[in-house]
KEKETOR-702848 format. One record per atom (N, C-alpha, C): residue in one letter; z, y negated, x. Coordinates in steps of 0.05 Angstrom, whole numbers, padded with zeros to 5 digits, always signed. Example, Ala and Ser with C-alpha at 12.3 -4.5 7.8 and 13.67 -1.06 7.14 Angstrom:
A+00156+00114+00264 A+00156+00090+00246 A+00156+00066+00264 S+00142+00045+00257 S+00143+00021+00273 S+00157-00001+00258 
//
This chain:
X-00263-00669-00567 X-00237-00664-00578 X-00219-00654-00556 X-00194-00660-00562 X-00176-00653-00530 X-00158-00635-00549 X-00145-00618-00526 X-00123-00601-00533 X-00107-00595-00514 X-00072-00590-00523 X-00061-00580-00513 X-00050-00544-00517 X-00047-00539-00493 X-00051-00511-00486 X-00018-00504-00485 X-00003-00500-00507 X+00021-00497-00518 X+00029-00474-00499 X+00015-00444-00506 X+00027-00422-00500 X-00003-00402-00498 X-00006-00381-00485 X-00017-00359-00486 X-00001-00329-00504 X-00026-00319-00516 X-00011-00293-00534 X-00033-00282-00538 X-00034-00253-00515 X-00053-00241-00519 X-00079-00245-00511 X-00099-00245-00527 X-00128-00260-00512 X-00134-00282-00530 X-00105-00299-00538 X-00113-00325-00541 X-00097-00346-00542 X-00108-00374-00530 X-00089-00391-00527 X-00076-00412-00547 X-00054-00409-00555 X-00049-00420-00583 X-00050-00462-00570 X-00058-00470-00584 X-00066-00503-00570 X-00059-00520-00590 X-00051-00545-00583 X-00044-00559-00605 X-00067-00593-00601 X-00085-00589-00622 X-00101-00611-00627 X-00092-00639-00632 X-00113-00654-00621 X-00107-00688-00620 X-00087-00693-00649 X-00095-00679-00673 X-00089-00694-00700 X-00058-00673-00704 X-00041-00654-00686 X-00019-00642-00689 X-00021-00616-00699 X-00050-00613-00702 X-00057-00575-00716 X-00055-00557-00694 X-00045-00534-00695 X-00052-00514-00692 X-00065-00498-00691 X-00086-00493-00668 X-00113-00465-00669 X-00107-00452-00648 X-00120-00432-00645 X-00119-00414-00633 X-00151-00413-00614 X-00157-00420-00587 X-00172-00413-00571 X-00173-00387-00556 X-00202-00378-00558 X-00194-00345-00543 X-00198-00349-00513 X-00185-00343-00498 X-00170-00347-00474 X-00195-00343-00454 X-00216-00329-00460 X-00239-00324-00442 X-00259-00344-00441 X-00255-00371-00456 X-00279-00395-00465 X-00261-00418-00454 X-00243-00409-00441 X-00224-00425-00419 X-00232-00422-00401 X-00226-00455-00377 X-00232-00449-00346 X-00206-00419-00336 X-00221-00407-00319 X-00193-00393-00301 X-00171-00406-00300 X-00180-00430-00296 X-00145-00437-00272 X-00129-00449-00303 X-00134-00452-00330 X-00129-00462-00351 X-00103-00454-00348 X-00076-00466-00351 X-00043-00456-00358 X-00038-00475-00375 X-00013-00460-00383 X+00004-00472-00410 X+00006-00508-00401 X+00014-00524-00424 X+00014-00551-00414 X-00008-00563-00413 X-00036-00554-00408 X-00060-00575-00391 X-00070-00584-00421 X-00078-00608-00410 X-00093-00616-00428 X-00123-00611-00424 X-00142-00594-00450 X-00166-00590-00443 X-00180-00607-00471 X-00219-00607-00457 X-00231-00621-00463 X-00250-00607-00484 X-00256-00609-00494 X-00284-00595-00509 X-00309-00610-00510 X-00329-00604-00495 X-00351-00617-00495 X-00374-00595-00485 X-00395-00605-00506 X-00417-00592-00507 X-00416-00562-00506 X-00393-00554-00519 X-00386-00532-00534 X-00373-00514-00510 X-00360-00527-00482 X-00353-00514-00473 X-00322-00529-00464 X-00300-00511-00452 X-00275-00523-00451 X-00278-00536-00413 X-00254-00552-00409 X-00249-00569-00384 X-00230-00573-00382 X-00215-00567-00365 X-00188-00579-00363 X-00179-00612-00353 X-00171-00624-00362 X-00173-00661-00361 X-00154-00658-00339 X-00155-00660-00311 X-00133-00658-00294 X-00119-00678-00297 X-00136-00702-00301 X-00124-00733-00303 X-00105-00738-00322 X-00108-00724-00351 X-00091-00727-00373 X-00069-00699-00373 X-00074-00690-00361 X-00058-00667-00352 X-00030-00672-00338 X-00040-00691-00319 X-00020-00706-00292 X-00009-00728-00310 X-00023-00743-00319 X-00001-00759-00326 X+00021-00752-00355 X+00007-00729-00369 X+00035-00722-00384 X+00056-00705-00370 X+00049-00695-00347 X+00064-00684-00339 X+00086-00693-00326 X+00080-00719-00313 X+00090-00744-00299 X+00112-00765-00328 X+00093-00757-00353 X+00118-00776-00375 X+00137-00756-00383 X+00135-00731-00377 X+00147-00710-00386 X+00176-00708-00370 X+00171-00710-00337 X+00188-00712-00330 X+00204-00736-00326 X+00192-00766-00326 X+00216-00785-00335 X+00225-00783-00350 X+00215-00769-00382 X+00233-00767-00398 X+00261-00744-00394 X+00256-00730-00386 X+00279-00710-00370 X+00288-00731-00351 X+00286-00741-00340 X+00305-00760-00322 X+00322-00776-00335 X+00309-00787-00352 X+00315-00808-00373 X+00349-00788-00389 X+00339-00773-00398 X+00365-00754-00417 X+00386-00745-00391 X+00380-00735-00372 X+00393-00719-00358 X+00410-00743-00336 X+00408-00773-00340 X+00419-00787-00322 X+00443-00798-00341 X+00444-00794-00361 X+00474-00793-00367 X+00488-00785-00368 
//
């Protein structure tokens, strides 16, 4: 299952799941280097950060800011 890592609050990271839900991960069953934005992995009951799927939303994120901001 993949997730995105919306926001931190507290000792836990609020994430938003493949299907658009909302849970709450506790921030210590995260890699260290985990920040807001990454997309992480869940496997074999432990989390990963997908650098790969990470980079490239971050990369559609900003054409799309290009995209609005060039008119």
């Amino acid at each position: 299952m993949k997730y995105i890592i919306d926001r931190f609050e507290g000792k836990w990271a609020v994430c938003e799941a493949e299907d658009g839900k909302m849970i709450d991960i506790e921030k210590s069953k995260l890699p260290k280097n985990a920040r807001a934005g990454d997309v992480i992995v869940q496997e074999n009951g432990k989390f990963r950060v997908d650098k790969k799927e990470t980079e490239k939303r971050w990369k559609e994120i900003e054409e799309l800011m290009n995209e609005v901001f060039e008119e």
